[in-house]
N, C-alpha and C positions, 0 to 999 in steps of 0.2 A: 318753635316747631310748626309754624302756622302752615311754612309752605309742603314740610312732609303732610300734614294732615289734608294741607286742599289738593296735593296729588293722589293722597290717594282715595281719596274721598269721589276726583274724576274720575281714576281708574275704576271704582266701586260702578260709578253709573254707566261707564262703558262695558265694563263687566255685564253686567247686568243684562242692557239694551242689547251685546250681542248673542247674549244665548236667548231671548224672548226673538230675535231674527233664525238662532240654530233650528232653536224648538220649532219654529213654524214651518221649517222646509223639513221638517222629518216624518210624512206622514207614516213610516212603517211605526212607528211609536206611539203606545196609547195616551191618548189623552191626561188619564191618571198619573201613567209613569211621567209625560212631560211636566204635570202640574209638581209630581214629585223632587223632581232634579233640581227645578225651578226654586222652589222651598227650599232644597240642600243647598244651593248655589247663593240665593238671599242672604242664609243662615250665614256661612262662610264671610261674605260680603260684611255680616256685621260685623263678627266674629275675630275675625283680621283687623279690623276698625279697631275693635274694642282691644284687641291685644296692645296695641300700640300703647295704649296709654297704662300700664299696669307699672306696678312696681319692679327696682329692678331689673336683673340681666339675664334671668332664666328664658330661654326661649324655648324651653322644652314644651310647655303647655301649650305652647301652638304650634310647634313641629307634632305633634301628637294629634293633635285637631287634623292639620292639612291630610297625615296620613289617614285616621282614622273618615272621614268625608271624602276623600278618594278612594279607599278600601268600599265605601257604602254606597256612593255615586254607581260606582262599575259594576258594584255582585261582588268583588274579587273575594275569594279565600283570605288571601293574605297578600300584605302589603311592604315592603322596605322602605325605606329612605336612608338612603349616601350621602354624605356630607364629605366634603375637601377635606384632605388631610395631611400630614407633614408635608407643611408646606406645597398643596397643589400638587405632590408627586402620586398621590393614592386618595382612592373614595373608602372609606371608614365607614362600616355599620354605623347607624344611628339608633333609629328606632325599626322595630321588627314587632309585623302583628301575623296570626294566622290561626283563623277559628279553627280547623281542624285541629292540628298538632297544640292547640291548648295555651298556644307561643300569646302571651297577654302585652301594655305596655311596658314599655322602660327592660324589657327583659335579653338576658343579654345571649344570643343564639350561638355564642363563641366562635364566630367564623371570621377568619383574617382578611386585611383589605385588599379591595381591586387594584394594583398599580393602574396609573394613565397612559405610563410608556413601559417599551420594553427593553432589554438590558444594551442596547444599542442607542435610547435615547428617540425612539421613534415612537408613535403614536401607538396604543395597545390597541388592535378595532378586533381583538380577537372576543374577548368579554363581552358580551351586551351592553354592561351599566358599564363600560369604558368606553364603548363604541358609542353610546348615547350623549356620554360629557363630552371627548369629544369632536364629537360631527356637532353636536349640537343637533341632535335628530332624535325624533321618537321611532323607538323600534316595538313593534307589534305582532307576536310571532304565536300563530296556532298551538303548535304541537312542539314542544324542544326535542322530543327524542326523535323527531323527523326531520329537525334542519339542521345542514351543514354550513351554514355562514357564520354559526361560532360557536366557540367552546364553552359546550354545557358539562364539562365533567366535576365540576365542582358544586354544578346543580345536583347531577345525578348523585356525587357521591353522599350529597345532604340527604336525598329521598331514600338512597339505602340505610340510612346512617339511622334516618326515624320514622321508617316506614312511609313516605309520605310520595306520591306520584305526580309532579309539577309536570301540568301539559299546555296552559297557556300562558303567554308572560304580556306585559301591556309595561314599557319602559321609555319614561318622558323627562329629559332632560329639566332642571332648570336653571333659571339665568338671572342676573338683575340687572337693573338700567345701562350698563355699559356692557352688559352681553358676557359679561363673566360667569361663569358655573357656581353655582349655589349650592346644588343637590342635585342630582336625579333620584325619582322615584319613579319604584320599581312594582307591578301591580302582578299578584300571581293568581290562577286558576277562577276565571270568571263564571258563575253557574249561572245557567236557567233559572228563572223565578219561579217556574211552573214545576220543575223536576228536579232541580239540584243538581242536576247535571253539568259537567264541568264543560264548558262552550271556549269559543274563540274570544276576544273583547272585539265587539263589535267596533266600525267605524266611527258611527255615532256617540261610543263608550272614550272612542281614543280623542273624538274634536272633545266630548267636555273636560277629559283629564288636562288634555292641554291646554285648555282655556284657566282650569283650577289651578294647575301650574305657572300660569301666567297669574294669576291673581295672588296664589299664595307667594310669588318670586317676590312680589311688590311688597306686599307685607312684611315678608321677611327681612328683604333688603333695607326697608325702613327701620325694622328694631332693629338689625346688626350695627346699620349706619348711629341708631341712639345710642347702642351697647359701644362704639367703636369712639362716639365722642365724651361718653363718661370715662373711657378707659385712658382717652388725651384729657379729658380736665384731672384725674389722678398722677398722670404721669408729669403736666404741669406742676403740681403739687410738689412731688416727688424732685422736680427739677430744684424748685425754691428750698426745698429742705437742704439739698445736694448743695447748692449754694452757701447756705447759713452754714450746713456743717466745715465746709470746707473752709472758709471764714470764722468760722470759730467751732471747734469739735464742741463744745462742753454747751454752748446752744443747739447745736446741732443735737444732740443726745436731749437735751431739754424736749424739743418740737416733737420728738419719736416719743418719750413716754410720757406727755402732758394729755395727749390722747388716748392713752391705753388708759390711764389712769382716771381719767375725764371719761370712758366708758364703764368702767367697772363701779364707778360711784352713781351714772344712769344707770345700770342696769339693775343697782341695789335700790334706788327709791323705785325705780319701775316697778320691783315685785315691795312694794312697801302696801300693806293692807289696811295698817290704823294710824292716826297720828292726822296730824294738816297736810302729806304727802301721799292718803292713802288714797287719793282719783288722778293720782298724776301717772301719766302712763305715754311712752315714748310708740311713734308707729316708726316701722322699719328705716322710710322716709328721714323722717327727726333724726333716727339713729345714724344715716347716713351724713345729714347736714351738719350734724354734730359732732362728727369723727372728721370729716372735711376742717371745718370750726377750729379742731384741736389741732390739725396738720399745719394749720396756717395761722395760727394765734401770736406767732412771735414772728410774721412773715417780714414786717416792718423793721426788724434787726438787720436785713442786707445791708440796708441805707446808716445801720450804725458804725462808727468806726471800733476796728477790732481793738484798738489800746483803749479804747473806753467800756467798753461790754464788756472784756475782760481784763480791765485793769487791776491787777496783783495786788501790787501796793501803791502805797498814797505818793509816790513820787514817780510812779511808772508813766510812762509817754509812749513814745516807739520803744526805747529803754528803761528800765531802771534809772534813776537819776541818780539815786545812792550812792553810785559809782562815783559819783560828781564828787559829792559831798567827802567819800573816804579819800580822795584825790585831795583835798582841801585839809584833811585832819592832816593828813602826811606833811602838807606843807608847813603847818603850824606845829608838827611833830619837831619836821626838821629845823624849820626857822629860830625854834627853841632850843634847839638844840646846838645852831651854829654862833646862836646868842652865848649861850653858857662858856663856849670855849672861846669865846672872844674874852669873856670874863676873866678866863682863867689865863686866860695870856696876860692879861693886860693885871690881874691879882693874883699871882699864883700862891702866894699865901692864905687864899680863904677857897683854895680851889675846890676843896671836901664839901662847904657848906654849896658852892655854886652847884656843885654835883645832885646833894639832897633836894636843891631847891628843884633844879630838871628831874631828875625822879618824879619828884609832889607833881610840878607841871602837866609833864608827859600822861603821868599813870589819870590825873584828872580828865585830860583831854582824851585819853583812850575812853574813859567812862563817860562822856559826856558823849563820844560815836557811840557806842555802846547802845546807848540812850537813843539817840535820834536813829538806830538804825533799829528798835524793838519799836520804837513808834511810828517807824515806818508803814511798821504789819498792820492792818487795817484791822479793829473790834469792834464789840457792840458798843462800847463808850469808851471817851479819853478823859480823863479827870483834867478840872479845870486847870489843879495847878501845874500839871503836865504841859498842858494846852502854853501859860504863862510861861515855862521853863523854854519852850521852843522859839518865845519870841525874844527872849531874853540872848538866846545864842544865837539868832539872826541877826543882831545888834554886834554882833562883835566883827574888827575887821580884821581882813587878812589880806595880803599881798601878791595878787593875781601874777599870772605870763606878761601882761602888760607892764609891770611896775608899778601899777596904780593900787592903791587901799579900795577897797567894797566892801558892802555888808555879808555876812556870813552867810546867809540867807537874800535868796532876793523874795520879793514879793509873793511870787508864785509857788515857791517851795516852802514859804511859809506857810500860805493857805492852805496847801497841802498836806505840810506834815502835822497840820492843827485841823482837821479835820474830826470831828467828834465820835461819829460812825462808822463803819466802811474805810471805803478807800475812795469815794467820788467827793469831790467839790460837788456845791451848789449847783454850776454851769455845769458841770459832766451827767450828776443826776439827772438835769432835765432834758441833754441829751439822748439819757437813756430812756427815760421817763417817754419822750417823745416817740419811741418805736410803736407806741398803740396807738398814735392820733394816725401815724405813718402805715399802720397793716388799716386802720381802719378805711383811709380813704383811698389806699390800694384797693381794700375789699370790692368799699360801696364802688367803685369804677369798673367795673366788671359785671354783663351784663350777665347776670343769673338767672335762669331759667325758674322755670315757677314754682317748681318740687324744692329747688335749693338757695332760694328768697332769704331764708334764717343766719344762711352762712355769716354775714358779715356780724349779725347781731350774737349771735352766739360767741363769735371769736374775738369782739371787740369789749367784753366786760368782764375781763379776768383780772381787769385792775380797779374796778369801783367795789364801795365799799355801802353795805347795808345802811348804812346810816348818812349816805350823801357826801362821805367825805374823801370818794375815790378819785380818780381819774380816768379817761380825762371829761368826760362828761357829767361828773359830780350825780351819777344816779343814784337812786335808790333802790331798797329790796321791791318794792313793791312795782318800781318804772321795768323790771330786770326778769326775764322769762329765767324758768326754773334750770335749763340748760346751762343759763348763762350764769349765773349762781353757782353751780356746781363746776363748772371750770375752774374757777375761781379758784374755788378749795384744791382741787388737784395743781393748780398751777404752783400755790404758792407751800404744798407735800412736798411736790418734787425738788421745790429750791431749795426747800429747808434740809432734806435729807439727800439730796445732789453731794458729792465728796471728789468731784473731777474739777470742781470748779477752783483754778488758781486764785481765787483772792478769800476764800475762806474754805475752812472744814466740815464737811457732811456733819449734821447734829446724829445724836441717835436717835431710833423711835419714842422714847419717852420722855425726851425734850422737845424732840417735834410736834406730839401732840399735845404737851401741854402748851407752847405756842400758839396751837393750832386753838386751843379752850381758849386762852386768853381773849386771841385774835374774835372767836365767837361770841363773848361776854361785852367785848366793846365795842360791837357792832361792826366788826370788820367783815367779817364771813355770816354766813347762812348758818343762824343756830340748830333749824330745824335738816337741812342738812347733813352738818357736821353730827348733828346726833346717828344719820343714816352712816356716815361715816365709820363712825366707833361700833355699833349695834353689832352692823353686817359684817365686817373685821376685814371693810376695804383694804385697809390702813393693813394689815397683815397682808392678804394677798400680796401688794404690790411689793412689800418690804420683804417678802422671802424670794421673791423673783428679782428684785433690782436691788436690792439694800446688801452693802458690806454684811458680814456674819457681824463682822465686831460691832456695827451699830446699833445691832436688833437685840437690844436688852428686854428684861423686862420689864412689862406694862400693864399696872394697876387702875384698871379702866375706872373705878372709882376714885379714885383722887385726880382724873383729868377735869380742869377747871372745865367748868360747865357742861359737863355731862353728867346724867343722871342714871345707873344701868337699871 
């Protein structure tokens, strides 16, 4: 932001230097009031400076400023500000001040917008604050109920409406660097210092509005231009999410509530009072880098392939392989069966026993698919001698399309369907394993601005483990800022109790969080934490909002391994 800050850091000095030039040609003006303007005009000059770097997309607190030190500059009674609206077709109240009528800020004066055109599609120059956006001209007008170069009936019908007599108006367009309309503001009823009397806005009153005007356009054009590039690095965001889901719903749905849930477990140590977490405290900043952080934590899954992220079962590829294998029993079904009647031709005296003997066969071999198609299903563990029984029937041969004998089993669908865990091989795990080394140095490749520095570290330690035996950087609790900690836990909530995902079934609540104890006992997660977890009743929130009804059993918060209530 170096160069919005040294432009307007020049604008600031040419600001300045030109009204210490206005000031000096204005001898009808007192010395005091010059030194006064002067000070207002400083002030503003900081003001504007100072806005720029705030927290944030609010630009209210300096649309308030500009009008309020225009309102003070001039005398005015009271002040407007218009802002673009549907689409550049109408100026929209903004902010509305007016010391008489008692009108304060932010308050809302219920009056409908000025179109820019009219129902022809032609320029409106009937309105003031139309004819000011625009010509792009400032309109300076003594007395409204004496002039007929536009329609004040809307004015009028305001002053009936609340007793109140609008007799000078002082209306100055503004623009930003490409001459585009930003607002006009609109200055009403200028008094005497001396009498309170309601006056014209002097010329001198109109060169500083529109000098402020100029200054405030600058300012403002730079937060919108800040507010309009945080609004594209979100919609960035939103694009890669767009992506993942689309490539895979069930990670897609992951990235969406790994951050809500990654919120509401900050929000609960944020208000945490006593314990090791009670000076930990998130500023709005953090909370942003940290919602960011959660949007883009699994961003390195584009680059994964979709039959592996979501692979079903342990023989799944682009297909099911299964399909192979029942192809294969049929052969051995029939082959056996074209055997027995060769038998029986060739013995038709023991044709009874040939028959029993295909029976025994057949019905084994159905039970032996049977088998290889339940170990297909990926679990938490496969018994070894399960494991043994599958190599055993990889060994057997059968007689392909080609005429050639093969093993039942080739290599790869053994590894497969001997798989102990899950559904991934070794090689597939670290495939997937690798989407955090993959969002990590996506991350770090992106030049982040100084407010949102955290992102990459935040987003890239949802898979280390308190005790150094994570991935992929093998950190520890203590290398691991407290954001990144608590990701963690929401990341691996959501997986546990996730029920869209095809290669296993959503746990309930009170398996998940005794998982979630274990996982904190042996150093996997943030014990202190996971205790903010259970206390606060994170873990409830997110589960009445996302969780099946049928999963949310109950839960005896005391017998969760390593929680203490």
């Amino acid at each position: 932001m170096r160069g919005v800050a040294g432009t307007l850091a020049l604008a600031n000095f040419s600001f300045l230097l030109a009204h210490y030039l206005i000031a000096a040609t204005m001898p009808q003006l007192q010395p005091e009031k010059i030194a006064h303007r002067l000070e207002q005009l400083t002030e503003l000059s900081v003001a504007l400076g100072h806005g720029l770097g705030g927290e944030g997309r609010d630009i209210g607190p300096l649309l308030q400023r500009i009008v309020l030190l225009a309102k003070g500059m001039s005398g005015a009674d009271g002040a407007t500000l218009y802002r673009p609206a549907d689409q550049g077709r109408q100026l929209a109240f903004d902010i509305s001040v007016n010391d008489s009528l008692g009108i304060g800020e932010g308050a809302d004066i219920g009056l409908p917008g000025v179109p820019l055109s009219d129902a022809a599609g032609q320029p409106n120059l009937a309105s003031v604050a139309a004819y000011a956006a625009n010509m792009r001209r400032s309109v300076n007008i003594a007395d409204v109920y004496r002039d007929e170069a536009f329609n004040f009936s809307g004015m009028r019908d305001f002053d009936r409406l609340h007793g109140y007599h609008t007799q000078s108006i002082l209306t100055v367009p503004m623009s930003d660097h490409e001459g585009d309309l930003i607002g006009v503001l609109q200055l009403i009823n200028a008094k005497d210092d001396a009498t309170g009397q309601v006056r014209a806005f002097s010329s001198t009153d109109q060169r500083f509005i529109e000098a402020l005007a100029a200054q405030a356009g600058v300012a403002l054009t730079n937060q919108l231009l800040i507010s309009q590039l945080e609004e594209l690095l979100e919609s960035l965001v939103t694009l890669i999410n767009i992506g993942i889901d689309e490539k895979s719903p069930y990670t897609g749905r992951h990235c969406q509530f790994v951050p809500e849930l990654t919120m509401l477990l900050a929000d609960a140590a944020h208000a945490t009072q006593t314990g090791p977490l009670a000076d930990f405290r998130l500023s709005e900043n953090e909370r942003k880098q940290l919602w960011l952080a959660g949007l883009l934590h699994d961003c390195g899954k584009i680059t994964t392939p979709v039959h592996v992220v979501d692979k079903a079962t342990k023989l799944e590829t682009i297909f099911d392989r299964i399909a192979l294998i029942d192809t294969r029993y049929e052969v051995l079904l029939r082959d056996a069966e074209i055997a027995a009647l060769r038998q029986q031709a060739a013995q038709p005296q023991q044709a009874g026993d040939i028959a029993q003997a295909l029976a025994r066969e057949q019905a084994s071999l159905r039970e032996e698919r049977d088998f290889i198609r339940t170990v297909n299903i990926g679990g938490e563990s496969m018994a070894q001698a399960d494991q043994e029984r599958v190599r055993q029937i990889a060994r057997r041969r059968w007689r392909a399309a080609d005429g050639e004998l093969h093993d039942f089993l080739d290599a790869n669908e053994t590894e497969n369907l001997t798989i102990r865990a899950g559904t991934l091989t070794a090689a597939e795990r670290a495939i997937v394993n690798n989407h955090i080394s993959v969002s990590i140095r996506m991350l770090e490749a992106l030049p982040w601005p100084k407010h949102l520095q955290k992102v990459p570290e935040y987003a890239g330690g949802h898979h280390e483990r308190m005790d150094g035996k994570g991935y992929p950087r093998g950190l520890t609790k203590e290398q691991m800022s407290v954001p990144a900690r608590l990701m963690a836990i929401a990341d691996i909530f959501e997986a546990l109790t996730a029920r869209d995902r095809p290669y296993k079934k959503g746990k309930s609540l009170s398996e998940s969080l005794r998982i979630l104890g274990n996982f904190s006992l042996n150093g996997h997660i943030d014990p202190e934490l996971f205790d903010v977890f259970i206390r606060s009743k994170v873990y409830l929130t997110f589960a009445e909002k996302h969780m099946h009804p049928s999963q949310i059993d109950s839960v005896d918060e005391a017998a969760i391994p390593g929680y203490t209530p």
